[in-house]
N, C-alpha and C positions, 0 to 999 in steps of 0.2 A: 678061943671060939671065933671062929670067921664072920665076918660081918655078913648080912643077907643082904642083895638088893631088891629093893623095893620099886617097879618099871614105873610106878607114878612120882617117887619121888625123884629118879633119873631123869625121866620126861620134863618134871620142872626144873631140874638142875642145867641140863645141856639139852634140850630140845631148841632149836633157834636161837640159838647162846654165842655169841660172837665175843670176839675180842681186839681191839687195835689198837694195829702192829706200834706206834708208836708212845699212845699215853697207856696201853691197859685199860683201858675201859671196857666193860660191861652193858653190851648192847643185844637187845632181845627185837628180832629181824627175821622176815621170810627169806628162805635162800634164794629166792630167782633173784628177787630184788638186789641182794648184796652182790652175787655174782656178775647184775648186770650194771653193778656201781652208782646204784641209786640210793642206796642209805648210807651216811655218814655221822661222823664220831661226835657225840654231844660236847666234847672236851675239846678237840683240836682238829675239826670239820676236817679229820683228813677219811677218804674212802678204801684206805687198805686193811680190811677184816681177815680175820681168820677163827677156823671153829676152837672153841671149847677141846682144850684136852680131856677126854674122862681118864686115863689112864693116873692121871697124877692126882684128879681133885677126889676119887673114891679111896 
C-alpha cells in the first residue's frame, strides 16, 4: 500500500528547510534571505545553504 502525502505535513517538513553544505545542519529560513547570504549556520557560521531534498526524505 503506498503511502499518501499529506501538503501540511510536507509544508512542515521542507517548507524553508535548508541544509549546510558543510556541517548538515538543519536551518528553518526565508528564501530571499538565504539567497542573498544573510542567514548562516548555527554550527559553523558558514553561509552556503542548500534546499531540503524531498525526493530522498519521503
Amino acid at each position: 500500500m503506498p503511502k499518501q502525502k499529506i501538503p501540511e505535513v510536507e509544508n512542515r517538513i521542507f517548507d524553508r528547510m535548508f541544509i549546510c553544505m558543510k556541517c548538515g545542519a538543519k536551518i528553518k529560513a526565508d528564501i530571499a534571505q538565504v539567497k542573498a547570504g544573510k542567514i548562516k549556520c548555527r554550527k559553523c557560521n558558514r553561509k552556503k545553504l542548500r534546499p531540503i531534498h524531498r525526493e530522498h526524505k519521503v
